[in-house]
C-alpha positions in Angstrom: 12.1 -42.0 -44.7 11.4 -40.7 -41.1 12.1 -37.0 -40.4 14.9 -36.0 -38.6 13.8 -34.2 -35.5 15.9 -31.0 -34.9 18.1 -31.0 -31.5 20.6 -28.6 -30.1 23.2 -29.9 -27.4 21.4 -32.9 -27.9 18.1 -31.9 -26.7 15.1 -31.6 -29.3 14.1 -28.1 -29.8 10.8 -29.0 -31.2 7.9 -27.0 -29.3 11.1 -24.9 -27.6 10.0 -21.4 -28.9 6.1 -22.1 -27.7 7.4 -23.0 -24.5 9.7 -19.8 -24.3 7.2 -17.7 -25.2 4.3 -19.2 -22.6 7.5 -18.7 -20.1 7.7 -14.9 -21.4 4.2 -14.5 -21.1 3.9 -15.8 -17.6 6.7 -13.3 -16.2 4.6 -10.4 -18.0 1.6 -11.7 -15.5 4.0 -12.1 -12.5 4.9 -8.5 -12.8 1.9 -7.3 -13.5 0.9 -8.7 -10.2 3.8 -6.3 -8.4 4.3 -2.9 -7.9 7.5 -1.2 -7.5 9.2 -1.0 -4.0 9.1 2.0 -1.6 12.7 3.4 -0.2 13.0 4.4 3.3 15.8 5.2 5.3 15.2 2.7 8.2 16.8 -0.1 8.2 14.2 -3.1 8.0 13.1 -5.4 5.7 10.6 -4.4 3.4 8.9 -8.0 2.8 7.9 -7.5 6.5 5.7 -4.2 6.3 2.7 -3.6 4.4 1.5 -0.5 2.0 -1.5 1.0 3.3 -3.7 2.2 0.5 -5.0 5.4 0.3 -2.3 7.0 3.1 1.3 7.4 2.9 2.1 5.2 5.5 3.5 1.5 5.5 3.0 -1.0 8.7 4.3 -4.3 9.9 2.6 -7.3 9.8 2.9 -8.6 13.3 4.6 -6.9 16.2 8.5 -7.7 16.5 9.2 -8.8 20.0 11.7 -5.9 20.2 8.5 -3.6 20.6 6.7 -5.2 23.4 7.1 -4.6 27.1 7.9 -1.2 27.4 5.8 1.8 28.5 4.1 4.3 26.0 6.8 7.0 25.9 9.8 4.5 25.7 8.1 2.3 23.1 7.9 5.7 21.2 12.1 5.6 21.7 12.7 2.4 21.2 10.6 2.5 17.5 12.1 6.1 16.8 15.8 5.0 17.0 15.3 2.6 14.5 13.5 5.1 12.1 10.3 4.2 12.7 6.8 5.2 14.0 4.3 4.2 16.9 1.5 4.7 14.0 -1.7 7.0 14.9 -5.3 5.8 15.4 -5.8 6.6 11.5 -2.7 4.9 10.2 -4.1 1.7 12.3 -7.5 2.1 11.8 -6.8 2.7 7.8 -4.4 -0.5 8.2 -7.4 -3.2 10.0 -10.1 -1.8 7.3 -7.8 -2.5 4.8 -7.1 -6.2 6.0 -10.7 -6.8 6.6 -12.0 -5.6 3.2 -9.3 -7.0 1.1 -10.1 -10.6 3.4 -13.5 -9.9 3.0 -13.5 -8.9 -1.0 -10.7 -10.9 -2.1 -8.8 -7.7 -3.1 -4.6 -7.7 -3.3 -2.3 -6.7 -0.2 1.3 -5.7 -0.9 4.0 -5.3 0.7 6.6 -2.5 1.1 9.1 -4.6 -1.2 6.3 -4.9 -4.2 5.0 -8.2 -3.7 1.9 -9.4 -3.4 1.2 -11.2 -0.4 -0.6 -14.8 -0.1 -4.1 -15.6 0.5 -2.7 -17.6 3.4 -0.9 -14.8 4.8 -3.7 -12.2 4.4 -5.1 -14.8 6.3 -3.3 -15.3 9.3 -3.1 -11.3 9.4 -6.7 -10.6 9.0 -7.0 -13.3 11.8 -3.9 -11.5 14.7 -5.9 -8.4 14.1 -9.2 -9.7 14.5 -8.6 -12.7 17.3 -6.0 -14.4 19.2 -4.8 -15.2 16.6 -0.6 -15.2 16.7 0.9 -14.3 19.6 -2.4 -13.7 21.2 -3.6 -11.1 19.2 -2.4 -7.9 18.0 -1.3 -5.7 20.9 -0.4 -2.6 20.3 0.4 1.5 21.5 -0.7 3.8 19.5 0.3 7.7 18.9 -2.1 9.4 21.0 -2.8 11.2 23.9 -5.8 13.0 25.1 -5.2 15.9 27.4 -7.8 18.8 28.2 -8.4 21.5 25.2 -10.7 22.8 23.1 -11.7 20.1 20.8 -14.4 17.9 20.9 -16.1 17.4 24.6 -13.2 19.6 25.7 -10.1 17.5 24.6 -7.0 17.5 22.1 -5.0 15.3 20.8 -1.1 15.1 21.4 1.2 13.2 19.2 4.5 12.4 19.5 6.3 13.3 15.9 10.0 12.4 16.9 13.0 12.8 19.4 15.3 16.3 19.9 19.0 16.8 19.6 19.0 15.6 23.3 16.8 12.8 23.0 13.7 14.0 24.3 10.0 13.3 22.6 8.9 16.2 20.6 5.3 16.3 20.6 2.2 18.1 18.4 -1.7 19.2 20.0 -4.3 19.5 17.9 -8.5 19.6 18.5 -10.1 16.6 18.9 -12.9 15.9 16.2 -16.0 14.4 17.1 -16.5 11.0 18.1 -18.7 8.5 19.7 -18.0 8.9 23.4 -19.2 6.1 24.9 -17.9 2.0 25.5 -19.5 0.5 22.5 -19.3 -1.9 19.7 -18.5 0.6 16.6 -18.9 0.3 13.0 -15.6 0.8 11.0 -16.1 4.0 9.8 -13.7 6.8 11.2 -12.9 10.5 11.1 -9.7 11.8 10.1 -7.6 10.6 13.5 -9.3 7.4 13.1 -11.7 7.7 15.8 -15.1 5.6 15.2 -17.9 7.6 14.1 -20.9 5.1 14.1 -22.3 2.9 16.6 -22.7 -0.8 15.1 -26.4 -1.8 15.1 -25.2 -4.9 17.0 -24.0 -4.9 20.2 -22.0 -7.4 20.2 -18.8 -8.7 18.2 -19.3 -9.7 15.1 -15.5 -10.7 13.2 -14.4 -8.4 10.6 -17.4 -6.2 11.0 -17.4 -4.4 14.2 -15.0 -3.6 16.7 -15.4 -2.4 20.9 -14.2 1.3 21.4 -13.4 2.4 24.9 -14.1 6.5 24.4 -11.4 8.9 25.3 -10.5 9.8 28.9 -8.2 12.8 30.3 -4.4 11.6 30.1 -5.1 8.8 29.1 -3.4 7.0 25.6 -4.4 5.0 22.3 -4.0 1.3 22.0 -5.5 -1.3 19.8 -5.9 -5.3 20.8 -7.4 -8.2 19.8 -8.6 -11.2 22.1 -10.7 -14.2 21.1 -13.8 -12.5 21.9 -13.5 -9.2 20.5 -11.3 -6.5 18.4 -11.1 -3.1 19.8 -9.5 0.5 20.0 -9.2 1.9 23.1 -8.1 5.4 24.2 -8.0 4.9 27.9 -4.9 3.5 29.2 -2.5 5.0 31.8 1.0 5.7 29.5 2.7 3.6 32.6 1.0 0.8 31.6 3.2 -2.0 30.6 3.1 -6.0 29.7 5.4 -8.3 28.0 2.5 -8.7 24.9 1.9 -5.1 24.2 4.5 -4.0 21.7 4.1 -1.8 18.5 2.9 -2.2 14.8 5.8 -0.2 14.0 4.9 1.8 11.2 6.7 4.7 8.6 6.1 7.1 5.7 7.0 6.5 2.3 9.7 8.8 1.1 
């Protein structure tokens, strides 16, 4: 006499609980892979920024068009009304090491919603920040302004850290800490504002390694872009300076 093979609804349930529990065990692996999601109180979607290890800070992938064509201190309006930041030179710089080590290492980027990103994506990021790649390249102001002061080589550093009850830029000076000071191709190693440190051994562009720093200059602001024949991080451009492919990598704080 053959067996009867069990069924419910008139499906067989034979090999149903193994395949319930491989589907149980392969959620337990999916969440392993992400982390919880950060709050904020701008309105954006999370899926499009990116935690930064290490820093408090979050940053978006590639930057909106909403960003681009405006001058230094109205791109700081235009990002701050939506409750977000022009990010300084050490949120940025933090940002591109992180891309190029987790590129270069194979290591996990999330984004601000929990999820993991893609190889492919890490990809096409690690290639906008590093090339032409995209839109032409990363293009982007950054929070900083280098006006005469004590610092380093007789300079500070202003920030802009919001708007007023009137709508005006608030702003912060601090000393500049040494830097290289010259136009040169610079490791990525940074001090604490995310100025390079180290001159790269080669001098010329090597992808994911090095990057070309243009060396502070008297009213002059941050800005980072990316070409097909080099990276780099500048802090030399006139704040009246505008183009329709320089925008912002708006960026914000986790709360």
């Amino acid at each position: 006499m053959s067996k009867i093979k069990p069924t419910f609804c008139g499906e067989s349930v034979v090999g149903y609980m193994e395949k319930a529990l491989a589907e149980a065990e392969k959620k337990k692996v999916e969440v392993k892979e992400g982390i919880n999601p950060l709050t904020t109180k701008a309105n954006i979607d999370l899926s499009n920024y990116l935690i930064i290890p290490g820093i408090n800070s979050c940053i978006v992938k590639i930057e909106e068009d909403w960003t681009k064509g405006k001058q230094y201190e109205a791109s700081h309006k235009v990002v701050l009304e939506r409750g977000l930041e022009v990010p300084t030179a050490a949120i940025f710089t933090s940002h591109l090491a992180n891309i190029i080590n987790a590129y270069n290492s194979n290591l996990d980027v999330y984004q601000a919603d929990g999820n993991k990103i893609s190889r492919e994506e890490l990809e096409n990021i690690y290639k906008h920040l590093t090339t032409n790649h995209i839109n032409g390249g990363a293009w982007t102001w950054l929070n900083g302004k280098f006006t005469p002061g004590s610092g380093f080589n007789n300079f500070d550093l202003e920030t802009i850290t919001g708007l007023d009850s009137n709508g005006n830029l608030t702003t912060k000076r601090e000393h500049l800490k040494k830097c290289l000071f010259e136009n040169c191709y610079v490791e990525l190693e940074f001090n604490k504002q995310g100025l390079p440190i180290k001159k790269s051994r080669k001098q010329e562009y090597v992808q994911g390694k090095n990057i070309y720093f243009y060396y502070p200059r008297e009213n002059c602001v941050a800005w980072s872009g990316a070409g097909s024949d080099r990276s780099g991080l500048g802090c030399d451009w006139d704040p009246d300076y505008s183009n329709s492919s320089l925008g912002v990598s708006a960026s914000f704080q986790r709360s």
